[in-house]
N, C-alpha and C positions, 0 to 999 in steps of 0.2 A: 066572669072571666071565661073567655071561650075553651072549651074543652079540648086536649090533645092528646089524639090515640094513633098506635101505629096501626100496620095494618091488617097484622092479628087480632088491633082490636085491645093492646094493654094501654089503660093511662094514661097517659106522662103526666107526671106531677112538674110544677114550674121552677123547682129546682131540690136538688135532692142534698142532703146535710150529712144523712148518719154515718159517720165512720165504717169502713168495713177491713176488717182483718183478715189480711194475705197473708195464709201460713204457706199456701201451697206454692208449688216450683215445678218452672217449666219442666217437661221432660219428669217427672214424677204423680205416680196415681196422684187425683183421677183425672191429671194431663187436663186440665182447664183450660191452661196457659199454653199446652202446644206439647207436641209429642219429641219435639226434643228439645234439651237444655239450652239451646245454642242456637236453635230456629235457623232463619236468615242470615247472621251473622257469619256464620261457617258457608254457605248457600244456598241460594236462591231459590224459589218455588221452581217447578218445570212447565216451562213459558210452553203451552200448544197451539194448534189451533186447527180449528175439527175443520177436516177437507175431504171432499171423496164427490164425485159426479161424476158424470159423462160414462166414456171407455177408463180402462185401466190406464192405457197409456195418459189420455189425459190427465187425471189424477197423478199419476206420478209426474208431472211437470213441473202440477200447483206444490208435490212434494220437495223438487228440488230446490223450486224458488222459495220457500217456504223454509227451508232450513240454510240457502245462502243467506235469508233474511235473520236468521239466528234463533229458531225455534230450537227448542230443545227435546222435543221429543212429536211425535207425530199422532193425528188422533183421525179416522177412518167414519166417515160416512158411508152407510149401504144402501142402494134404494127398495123401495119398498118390496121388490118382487124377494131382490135378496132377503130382507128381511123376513118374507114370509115362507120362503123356503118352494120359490119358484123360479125355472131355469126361465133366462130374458124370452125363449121362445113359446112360451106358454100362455095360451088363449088369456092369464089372468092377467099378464104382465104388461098386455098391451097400454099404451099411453104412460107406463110408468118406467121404463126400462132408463138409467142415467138420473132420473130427474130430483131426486134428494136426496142422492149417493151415489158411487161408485156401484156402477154393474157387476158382480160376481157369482160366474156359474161354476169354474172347474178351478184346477190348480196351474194350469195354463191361464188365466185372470190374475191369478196372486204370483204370478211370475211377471206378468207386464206390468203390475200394479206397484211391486216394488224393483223393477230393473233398475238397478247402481246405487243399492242404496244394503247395506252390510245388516242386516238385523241382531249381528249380536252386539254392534256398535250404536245403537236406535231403542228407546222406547216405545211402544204402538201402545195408543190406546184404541179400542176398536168398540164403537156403540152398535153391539148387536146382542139380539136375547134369543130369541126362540130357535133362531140358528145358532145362537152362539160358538154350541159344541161343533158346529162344522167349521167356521173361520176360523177357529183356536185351531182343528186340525187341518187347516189347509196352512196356517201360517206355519207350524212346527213341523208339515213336509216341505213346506217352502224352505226352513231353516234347515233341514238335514240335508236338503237338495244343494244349500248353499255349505255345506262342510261345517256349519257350526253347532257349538257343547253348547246342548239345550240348558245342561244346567247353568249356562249364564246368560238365556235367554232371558228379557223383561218386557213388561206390557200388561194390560188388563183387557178383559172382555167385558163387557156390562154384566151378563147373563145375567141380569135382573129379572126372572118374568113375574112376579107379585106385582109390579108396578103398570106391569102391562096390561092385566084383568083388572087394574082399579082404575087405571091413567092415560092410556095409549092406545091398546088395541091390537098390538101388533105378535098379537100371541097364535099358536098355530095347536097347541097340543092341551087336553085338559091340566088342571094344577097337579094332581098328583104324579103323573110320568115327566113332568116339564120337571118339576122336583127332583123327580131320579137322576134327571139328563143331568141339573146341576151338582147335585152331589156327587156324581161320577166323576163329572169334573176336577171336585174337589180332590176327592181318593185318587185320582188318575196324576194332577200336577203335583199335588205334593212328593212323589215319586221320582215323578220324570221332567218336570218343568218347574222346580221351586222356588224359582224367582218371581213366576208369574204370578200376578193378580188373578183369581181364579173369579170373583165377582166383585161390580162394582154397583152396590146397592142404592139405588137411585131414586133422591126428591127432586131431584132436577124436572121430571118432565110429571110430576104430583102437584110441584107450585104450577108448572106451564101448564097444568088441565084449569087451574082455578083456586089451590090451596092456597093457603095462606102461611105464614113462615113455622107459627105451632105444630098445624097441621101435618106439613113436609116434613118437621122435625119426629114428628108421633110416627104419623105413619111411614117413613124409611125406617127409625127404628126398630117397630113393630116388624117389619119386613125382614130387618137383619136377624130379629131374635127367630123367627121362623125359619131360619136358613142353620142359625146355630143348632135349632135344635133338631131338625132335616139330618143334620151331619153330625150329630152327638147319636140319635136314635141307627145310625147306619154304623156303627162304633170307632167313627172317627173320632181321631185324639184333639181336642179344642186348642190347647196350646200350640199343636202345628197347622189345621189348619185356618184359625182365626186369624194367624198373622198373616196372612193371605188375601183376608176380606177389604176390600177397600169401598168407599163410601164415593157419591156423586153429589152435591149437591150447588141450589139456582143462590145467586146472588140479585137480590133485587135490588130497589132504590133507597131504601129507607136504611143508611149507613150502619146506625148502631143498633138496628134490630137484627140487620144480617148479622154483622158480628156475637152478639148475644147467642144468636140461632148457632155458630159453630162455638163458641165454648161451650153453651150446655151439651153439645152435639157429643163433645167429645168423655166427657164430663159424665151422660147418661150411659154412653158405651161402656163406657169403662166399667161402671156397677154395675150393668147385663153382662157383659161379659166373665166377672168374677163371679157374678153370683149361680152361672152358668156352668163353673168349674175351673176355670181360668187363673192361675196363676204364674206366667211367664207375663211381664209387664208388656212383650210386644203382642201378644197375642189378646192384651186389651185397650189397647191404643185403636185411636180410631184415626184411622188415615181418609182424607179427602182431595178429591180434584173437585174445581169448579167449574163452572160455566154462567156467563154472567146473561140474564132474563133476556133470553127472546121476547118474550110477552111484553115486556115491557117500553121495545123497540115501535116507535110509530114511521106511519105512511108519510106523515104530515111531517114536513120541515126535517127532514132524513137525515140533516147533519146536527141537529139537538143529540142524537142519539150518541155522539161522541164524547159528550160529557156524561149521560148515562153511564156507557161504558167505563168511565172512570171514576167514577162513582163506586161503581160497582165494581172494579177492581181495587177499589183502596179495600170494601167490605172485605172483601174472598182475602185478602192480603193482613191485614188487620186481626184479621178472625182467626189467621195461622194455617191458610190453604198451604196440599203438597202440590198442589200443579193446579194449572188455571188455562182456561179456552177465553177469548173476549173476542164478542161477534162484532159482525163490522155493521159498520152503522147505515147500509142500506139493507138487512136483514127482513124487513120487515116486508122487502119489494121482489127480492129475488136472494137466490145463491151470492155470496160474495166476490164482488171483482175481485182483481188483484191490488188495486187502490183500497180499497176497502179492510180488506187483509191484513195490508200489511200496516194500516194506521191502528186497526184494532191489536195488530202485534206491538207498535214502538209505544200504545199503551201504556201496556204491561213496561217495556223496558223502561219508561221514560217513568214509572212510579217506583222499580225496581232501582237503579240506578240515580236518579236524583231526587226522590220524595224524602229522603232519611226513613220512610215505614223498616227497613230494613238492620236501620242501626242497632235497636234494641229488642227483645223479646216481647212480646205480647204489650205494645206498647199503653194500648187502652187498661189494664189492670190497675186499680184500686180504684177507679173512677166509679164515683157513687152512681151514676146514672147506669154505667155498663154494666155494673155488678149488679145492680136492683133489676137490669130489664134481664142478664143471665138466669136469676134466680127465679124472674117470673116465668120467663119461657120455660125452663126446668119445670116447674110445679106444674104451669097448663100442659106440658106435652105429656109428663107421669099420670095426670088426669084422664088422658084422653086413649094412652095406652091401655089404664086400666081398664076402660070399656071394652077395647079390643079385647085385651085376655078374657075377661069376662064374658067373649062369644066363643071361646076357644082360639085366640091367636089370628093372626093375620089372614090366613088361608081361610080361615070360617068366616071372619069379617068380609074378607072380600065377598064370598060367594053369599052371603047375605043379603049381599048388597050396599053397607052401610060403607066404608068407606067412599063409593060414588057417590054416594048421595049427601057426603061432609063435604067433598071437593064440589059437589054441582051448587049446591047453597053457599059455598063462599064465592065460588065464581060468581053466582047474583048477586048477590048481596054489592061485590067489588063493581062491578056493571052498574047497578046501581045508584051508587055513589057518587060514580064518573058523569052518569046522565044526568044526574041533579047537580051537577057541578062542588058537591062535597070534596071531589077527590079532583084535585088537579091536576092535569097532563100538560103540558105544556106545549101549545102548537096543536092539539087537538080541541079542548075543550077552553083554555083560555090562553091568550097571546097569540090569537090563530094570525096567518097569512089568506092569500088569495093561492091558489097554488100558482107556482113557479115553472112547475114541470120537471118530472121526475129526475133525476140522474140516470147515467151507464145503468143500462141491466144487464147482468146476466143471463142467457138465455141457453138452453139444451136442446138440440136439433133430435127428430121423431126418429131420424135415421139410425142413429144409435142402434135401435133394435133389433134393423137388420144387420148390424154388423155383428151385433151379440149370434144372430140367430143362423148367420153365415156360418160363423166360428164355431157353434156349438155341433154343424152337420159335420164341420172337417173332422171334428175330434170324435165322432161316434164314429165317423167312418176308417179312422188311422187308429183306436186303443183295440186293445183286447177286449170285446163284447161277455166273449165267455168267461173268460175273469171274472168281468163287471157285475153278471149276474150272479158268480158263484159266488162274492163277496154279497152283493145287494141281501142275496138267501139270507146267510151265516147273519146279516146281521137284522134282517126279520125272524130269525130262529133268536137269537141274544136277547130280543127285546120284550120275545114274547117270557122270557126266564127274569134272573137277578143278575146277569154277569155286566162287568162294569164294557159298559159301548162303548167309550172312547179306543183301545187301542183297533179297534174294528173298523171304526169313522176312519182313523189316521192313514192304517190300509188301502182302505177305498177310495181316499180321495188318490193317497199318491198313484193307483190305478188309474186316475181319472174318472173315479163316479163322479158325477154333478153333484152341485146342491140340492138341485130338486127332485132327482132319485133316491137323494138319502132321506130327504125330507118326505118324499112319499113313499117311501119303505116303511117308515113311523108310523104316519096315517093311516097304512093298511092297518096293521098294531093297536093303534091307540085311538083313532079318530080325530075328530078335529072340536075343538068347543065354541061354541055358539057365545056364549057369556050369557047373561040374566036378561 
């Protein structure tokens, strides 16, 4: 009999028999079945859908049409210069100013970027790390600029950067002051912004380097427990600010391993969490947004990918997601039209609204099959954990090396597979076409840059310079001490520091890390 295994690689047995006894209950430790009693039923996940290119003003368009389309909360692409914490007019920035996010230099940006749109009425979620502590405080001078009580402000920042030195790249500062930045964070919104998500700990872009669903599940963990204990050893209180932490994670093809992948997810937190010191139930719930596999999107025959997508929205749904992104299905070719969009948005609606996944809780529960593949993923990811602690934690592993080097052998290994036609793709390696000729692309004009760079001279030449610097000081004096930098950052930006003078006030500070 041919053998069948997912694509971490567990068995599948040809059918599974043994009974398994559900004591547990939605909405109660160790939240298996979903962090509330009542799931969907009460409602719905929060429908997003990640947007951010060109100018500001552009992005806010795709914002408008994008919530006339009935998105429920909004999710913020930055391009890379932003992300690395360089103003659009910066020798590094060239060629990438607009192109896989929104441009953002000053608080003049985050003012075009959300013109007419009420942020204490709006979720943001915002995919940014190494900057993060600058967009948290450009959007919460945005929000006082706009008259609103931050305490009912909501949204998450990624501020992931562990995943960055293992999975991405796009890291700016070594780990240990990239550490500080986040746990300041933490001290900082717990205070003044308690609604917020202060991190949102991410396998999302751990599966897209090459992991595999174990994997992503191990090491996101492993990441969050290093952030616990980041913010335990700084003598923050775990009860208030764990319920804060919010999770990211990839929804791939393989329906009931996704699923398996978020019960044990929640399942696992939950025991790190208690065993961490944790006794307020919300403070060991583990709350997730998804995103369903870019990687998994091909060039070949671009409208398969729309069944992908729903696919992988029933997983993320299924599994007891708190909000869900679903890319559109020429992803693979360019940024998203606006066609593309908005079919990867009525998606989500059209599984939300007529699938029934919604009727009942944790619909998949007792199913011998789900239960057997939760409990295996469980046992491999506590195995794989255990390695990590065994190099000291997350942060040791990384700089070891060894977490790259799990994620670049599954990514061969999956490569492999696909080349020897083990693993099928549909459209690429079997059921191919002739090509047809691509669809609409989207495309981002070079000019961008100069208007970034026009903008950036008007506004050095109309702020206060002398300000600018006497803040810039204060908070290359802050950084060089222990005092918490965010109320410093919030300052400077509603000044009008840039991003990339805050970010290179750091640099001076801290330097910049190479990786391994």
């Amino acid at each position: 009999m041919e053998k069948h295994v997912t694509d971490a690689g567990i068995t599948i047995q040809p059918v599974y028999t043994q009974p398994v006894a559900m004591q547990e209950l939605p909405g109660q430790f160790p939240f298996t079945r979903g962090i509330h009693a009542s799931m969907y039923r009460d409602k719905l996940w929060t429908m997003r859908q990640y947007a951010g290119f060109s100018t500001a003003e552009a992005s806010n368009q795709r914002y408008h049409y994008l919530l006339q389309q009935g998105v429920m909360g909004l999710s913020v692409a930055f391009d890379l210069p932003t992300q690395i914490g360089y103003d659009s007019d910066h020798p590094m920035a060239e060629g990438e100013v607009g192109k896989v996010g929104v441009a953002i230099d000053s608080l003049e940006d985050m003012e075009r970027l959300f013109k007419g749109i009420t942020l204490e009425q709006i979720s943001t979620s915002m995919t940014i790390n190494a900057t993060g502590f600058i967009l948290l405080a450009l959007y919460i001078a945005l929000a006082k600029k706009q008259g609103a009580d931050l305490k009912k402000i909501s949204g998450t920042i990624q501020n992931d950067i562990l995943k960055e030195y293992a999975a991405r790249g796009t890291f700016i500062y070594p780990p240990q002051p990239s550490m500080r930045l986040i746990t300041d964070i933490f001290a900082y919104c717990s205070k003044e912004v308690p609604k917020w998500n202060t991190i949102s700990i991410s396998g999302y872009h751990i599966r897209e380097a090459g992991a595999n669903a174990v994997q992503e599940l191990a090491f996101t963990l492993s990441n969050g427990k290093a952030y616990l204990k980041a913010a335990l050893d700084k003598g923050l209180d775990i009860n208030v600010f764990a319920q804060r932490l919010s999770f990211f994670f990839n929804a791939h093809n393989h329906l009931f391993e996704e699923v398996a992948k978020f019960r044990a997810a929640r399942r696992m937190w939950a025991n790190i969490t208690q065993s961490l010191g944790a006794t307020d139930a919300k403070a060991q719930m583990l709350r997730f947004h998804t995103q369903t596999g870019g990687s998994t999107l091909t060039a070949q025959q671009p409208h398969n990918n729309i069944v992908r997508v729903a696919v992988q929205t029933l997983a993320a749904t299924l599994g007891g997601t708190q909000s869900l992104h679903t890319n559109g299905f020429d992803e693979a070719l360019s940024l998203p039209t606006e066609e593309a969009a908005r079919i990867a948005l009525r998606t989500q609606q059209i599984i939300g609204y007529e699938s029934g996944v919604a009727d009942t809780v944790d619909p998949l529960a007792g199913s011998y099959y789900v239960e057997a593949l939760t409990n295996e993923m469980e046992t491999r990811a506590w195995e794989l954990m255990g390695k990590i602690d065994a190099m000291g934690g997350a942060v040791s592993a990384i700089e070891q090396g060894f977490v790259q080097e799990e994620i670049a052998r599954s990514a061969y290994q999956y490569q492999q597979q696909i080349e020897r036609g083990e693993k099928v793709i549909v459209g690429m390696n079997k059921f191919t076409m002739e090509d047809t000729g691509s669809p609409e692309i989207f495309r981002i004009d070079d000019s961008i840059r100069k208007v970034q760079s026009d903008r950036l001279a008007e506004l050095r030449a109309k702020r206060d310079n002398g300000q600018v610097q006497l803040l810039l000081q204060q908070l290359e004096t802050a950084a060089r001490g222990s005092d918490n930098l965010m109320p410093l950052v919030v300052t400077a930006v509603e000044n009008y520091c840039t991003l990339g003078e805050i970010a290179d006030t750091l640099r001076k500070v801290w330097g910049e890390y190479r990786g391994n």
